[in-house]
C-alpha positions in Angstrom: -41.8 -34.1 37.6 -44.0 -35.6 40.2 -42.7 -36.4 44.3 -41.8 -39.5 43.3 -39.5 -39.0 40.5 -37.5 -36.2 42.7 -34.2 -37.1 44.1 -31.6 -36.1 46.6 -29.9 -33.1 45.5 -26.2 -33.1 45.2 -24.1 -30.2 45.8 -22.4 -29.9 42.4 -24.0 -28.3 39.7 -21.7 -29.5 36.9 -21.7 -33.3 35.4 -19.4 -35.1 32.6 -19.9 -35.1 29.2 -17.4 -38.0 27.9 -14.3 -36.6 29.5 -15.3 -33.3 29.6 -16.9 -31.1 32.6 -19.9 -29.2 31.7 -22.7 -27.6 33.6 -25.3 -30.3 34.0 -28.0 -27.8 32.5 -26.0 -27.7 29.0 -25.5 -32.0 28.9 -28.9 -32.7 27.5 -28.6 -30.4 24.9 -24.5 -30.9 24.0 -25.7 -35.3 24.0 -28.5 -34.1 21.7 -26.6 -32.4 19.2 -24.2 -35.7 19.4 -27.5 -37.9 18.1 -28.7 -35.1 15.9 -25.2 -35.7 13.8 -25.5 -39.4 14.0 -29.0 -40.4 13.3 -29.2 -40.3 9.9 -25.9 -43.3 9.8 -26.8 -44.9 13.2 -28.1 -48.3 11.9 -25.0 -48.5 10.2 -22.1 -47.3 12.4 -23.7 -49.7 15.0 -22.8 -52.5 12.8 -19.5 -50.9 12.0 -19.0 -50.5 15.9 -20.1 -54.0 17.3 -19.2 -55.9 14.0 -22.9 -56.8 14.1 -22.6 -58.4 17.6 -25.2 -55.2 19.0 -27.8 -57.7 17.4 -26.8 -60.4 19.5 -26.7 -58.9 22.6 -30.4 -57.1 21.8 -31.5 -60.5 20.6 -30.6 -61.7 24.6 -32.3 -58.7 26.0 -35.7 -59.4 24.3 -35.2 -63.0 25.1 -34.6 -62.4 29.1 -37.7 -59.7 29.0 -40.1 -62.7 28.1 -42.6 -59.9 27.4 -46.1 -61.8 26.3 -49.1 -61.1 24.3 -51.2 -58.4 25.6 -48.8 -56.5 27.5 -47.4 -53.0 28.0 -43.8 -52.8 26.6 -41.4 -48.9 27.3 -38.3 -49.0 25.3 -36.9 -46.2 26.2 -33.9 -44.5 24.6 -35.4 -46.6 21.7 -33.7 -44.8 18.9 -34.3 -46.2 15.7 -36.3 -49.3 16.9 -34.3 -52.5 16.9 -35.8 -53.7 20.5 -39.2 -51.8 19.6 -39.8 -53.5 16.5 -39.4 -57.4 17.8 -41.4 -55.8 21.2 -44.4 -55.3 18.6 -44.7 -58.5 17.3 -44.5 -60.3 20.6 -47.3 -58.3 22.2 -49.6 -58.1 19.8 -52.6 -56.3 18.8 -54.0 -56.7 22.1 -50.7 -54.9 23.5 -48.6 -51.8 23.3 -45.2 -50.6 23.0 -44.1 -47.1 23.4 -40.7 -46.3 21.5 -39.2 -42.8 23.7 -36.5 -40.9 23.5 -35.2 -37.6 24.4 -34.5 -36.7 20.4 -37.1 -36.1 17.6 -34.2 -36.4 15.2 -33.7 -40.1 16.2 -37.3 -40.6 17.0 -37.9 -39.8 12.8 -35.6 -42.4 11.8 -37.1 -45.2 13.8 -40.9 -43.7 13.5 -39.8 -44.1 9.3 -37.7 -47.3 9.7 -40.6 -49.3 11.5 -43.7 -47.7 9.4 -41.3 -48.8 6.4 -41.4 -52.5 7.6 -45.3 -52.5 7.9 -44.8 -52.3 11.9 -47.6 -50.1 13.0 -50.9 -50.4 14.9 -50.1 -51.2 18.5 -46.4 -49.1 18.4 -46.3 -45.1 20.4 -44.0 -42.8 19.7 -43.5 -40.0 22.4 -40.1 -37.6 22.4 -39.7 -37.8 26.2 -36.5 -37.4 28.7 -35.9 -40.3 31.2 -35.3 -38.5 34.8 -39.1 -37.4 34.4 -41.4 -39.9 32.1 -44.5 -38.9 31.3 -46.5 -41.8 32.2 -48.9 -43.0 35.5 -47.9 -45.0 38.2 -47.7 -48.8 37.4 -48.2 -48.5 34.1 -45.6 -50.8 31.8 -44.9 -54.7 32.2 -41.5 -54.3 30.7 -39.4 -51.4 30.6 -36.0 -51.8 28.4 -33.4 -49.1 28.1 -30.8 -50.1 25.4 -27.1 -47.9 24.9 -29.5 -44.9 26.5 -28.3 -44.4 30.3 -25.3 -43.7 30.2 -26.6 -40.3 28.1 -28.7 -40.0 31.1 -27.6 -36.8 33.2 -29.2 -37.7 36.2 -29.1 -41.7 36.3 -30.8 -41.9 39.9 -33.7 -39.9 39.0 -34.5 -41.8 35.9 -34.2 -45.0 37.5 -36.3 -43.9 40.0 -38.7 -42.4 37.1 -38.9 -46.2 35.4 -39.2 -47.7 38.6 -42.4 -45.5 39.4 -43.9 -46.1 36.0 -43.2 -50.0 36.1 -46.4 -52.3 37.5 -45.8 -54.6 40.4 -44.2 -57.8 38.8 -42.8 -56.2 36.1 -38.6 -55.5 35.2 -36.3 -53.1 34.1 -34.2 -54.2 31.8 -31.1 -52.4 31.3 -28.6 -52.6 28.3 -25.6 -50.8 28.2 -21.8 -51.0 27.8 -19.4 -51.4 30.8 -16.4 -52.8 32.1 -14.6 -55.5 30.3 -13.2 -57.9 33.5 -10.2 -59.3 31.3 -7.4 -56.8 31.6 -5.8 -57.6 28.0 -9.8 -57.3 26.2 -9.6 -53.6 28.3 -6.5 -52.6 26.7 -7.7 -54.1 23.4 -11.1 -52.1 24.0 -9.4 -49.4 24.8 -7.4 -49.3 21.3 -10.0 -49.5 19.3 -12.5 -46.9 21.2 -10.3 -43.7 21.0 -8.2 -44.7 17.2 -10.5 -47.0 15.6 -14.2 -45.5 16.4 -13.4 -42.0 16.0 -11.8 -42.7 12.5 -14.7 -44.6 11.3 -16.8 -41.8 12.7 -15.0 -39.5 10.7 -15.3 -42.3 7.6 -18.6 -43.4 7.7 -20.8 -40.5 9.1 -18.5 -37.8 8.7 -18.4 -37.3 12.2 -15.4 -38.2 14.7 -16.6 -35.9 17.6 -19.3 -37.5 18.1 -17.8 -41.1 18.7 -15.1 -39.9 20.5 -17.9 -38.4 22.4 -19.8 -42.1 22.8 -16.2 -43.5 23.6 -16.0 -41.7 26.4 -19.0 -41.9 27.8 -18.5 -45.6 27.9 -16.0 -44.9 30.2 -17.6 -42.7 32.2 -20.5 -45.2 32.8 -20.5 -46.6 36.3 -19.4 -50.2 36.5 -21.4 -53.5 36.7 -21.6 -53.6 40.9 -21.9 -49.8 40.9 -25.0 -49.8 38.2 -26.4 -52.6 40.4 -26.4 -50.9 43.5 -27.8 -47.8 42.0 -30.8 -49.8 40.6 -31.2 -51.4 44.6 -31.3 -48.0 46.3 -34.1 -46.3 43.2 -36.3 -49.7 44.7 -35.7 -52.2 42.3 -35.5 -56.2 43.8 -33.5 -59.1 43.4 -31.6 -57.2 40.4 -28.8 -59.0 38.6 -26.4 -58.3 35.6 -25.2 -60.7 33.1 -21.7 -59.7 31.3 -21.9 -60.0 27.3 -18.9 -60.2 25.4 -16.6 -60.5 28.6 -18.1 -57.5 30.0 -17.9 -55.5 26.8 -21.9 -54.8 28.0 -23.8 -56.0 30.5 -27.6 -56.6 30.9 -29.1 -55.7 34.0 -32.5 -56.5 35.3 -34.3 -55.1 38.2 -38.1 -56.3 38.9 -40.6 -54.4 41.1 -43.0 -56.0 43.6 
């Protein structure tokens, strides 16, 4: 980790994982088993999950990017390649994107997904954990993190991490489920996150721990002012958030000058 990726230390040495308290040392390994189980039926259960609306609110997030030929695209978190994939052919041969993420197992899929849909040539793939990129200063023109921060152990440090790596004029985006701001789609949301998602879990990919897991971790995601804020103090400017589904996700975006 270099100087500027290092954070203010907090006094507690334990974090949450979904509900439950854990040491934060053991979080990165207990969220890795979680997409270890689920890689193989990812592509499907997030259909299942969103109804196919995920593609929708990806589609947005590429669209507000406006990523153009010749650039330098991160998509971290990238998983099995959705925001990769569409990243490549805007780009380029001239231009590069990197598809990261903290596990190989999920890494496979996409690598094996994309190759499988002729997307190769200007796409990277390197196994890499957020609160400490690997990557020089000033680096990428866009950064994207889809469904991956709230995963994140150490939010501030990764933000701070993509903020270092990102070149002056460039923007974070950030994807990620949070806080519906209709009470009666919250208790709706609510319903189907702890009976519906674990069952098809336990249907689907023969797994309900692991989506009552994600569940939870939803809910344990800080809200849509408190994300903001968070992205202000690791440096970002003029950052905004645009609620999706009536807050089912938001999109945040941070540039850097």
């Amino acid at each position: 980790m270099t100087e500027h990726d290092k954070t203010h230390k907090t006094d507690t040495e334990t974090t949450h994982f979904g509900y439950e308290t854990v040491s934060k040392k053991d979080k990165a390994g207990k969220v890795a088993e979680v997409f270890h189980s689920v890689a193989g039926k990812y592509d499907v259960m997030n259909d299942l999950m969103s109804f196919g609306i995920h593609r929708v609110w990806k589609r947005y997030t590429i669209e507000r990017a406006a990523a153009r030929r010749g650039q330098k695209v991160l998509d971290i978190a990238g998983g099995t390649g959705d925001l990769t994939a569409k990243f490549s052919k805007i780009v380029g041969d001239k231009g590069q994107v990197i598809l990261a993420d903290i596990n190989d197992s999920m890494i496979k899929v996409g690598r094996s997904k994309l190759v499988d849909n002729g997307i190769v040539g200007n796409v990277d793939y390197v196994q890499a954990n957020a609160e400490c990129l690997p990557f020089p200063d000033n680096y990428f023109d866009r950064i994207t993190i889809a469904f991956g921060l709230r995963n994140v152990t150490e939010k501030e440090n990764a933000l701070q991490s993509m903020y270092r790596i990102l070149k002056p004029g460039g923007r974070l985006l950030v994807l990620e489920f949070s806080k519906p701001i209709l009470p009666i789609l919250s208790k709706a949301y609510d319903t189907y996150s702890f009976s519906l998602l674990p069952f098809m879990g336990k249907l689907v990919a023969n797994d309900a721990e692991s989506y009552k897991y994600l569940a939870e971790s939803i809910r344990m995601h800080p809200d849509q002012e408190t994300l903001k804020g968070l992205m202000n103090e690791a440096g970002f400017d003029e950052v905004e958030y645009t609620n999706l589904t009536g807050g089912v996700v938001a999109l945040h975006i941070g540039k850097k000058y």
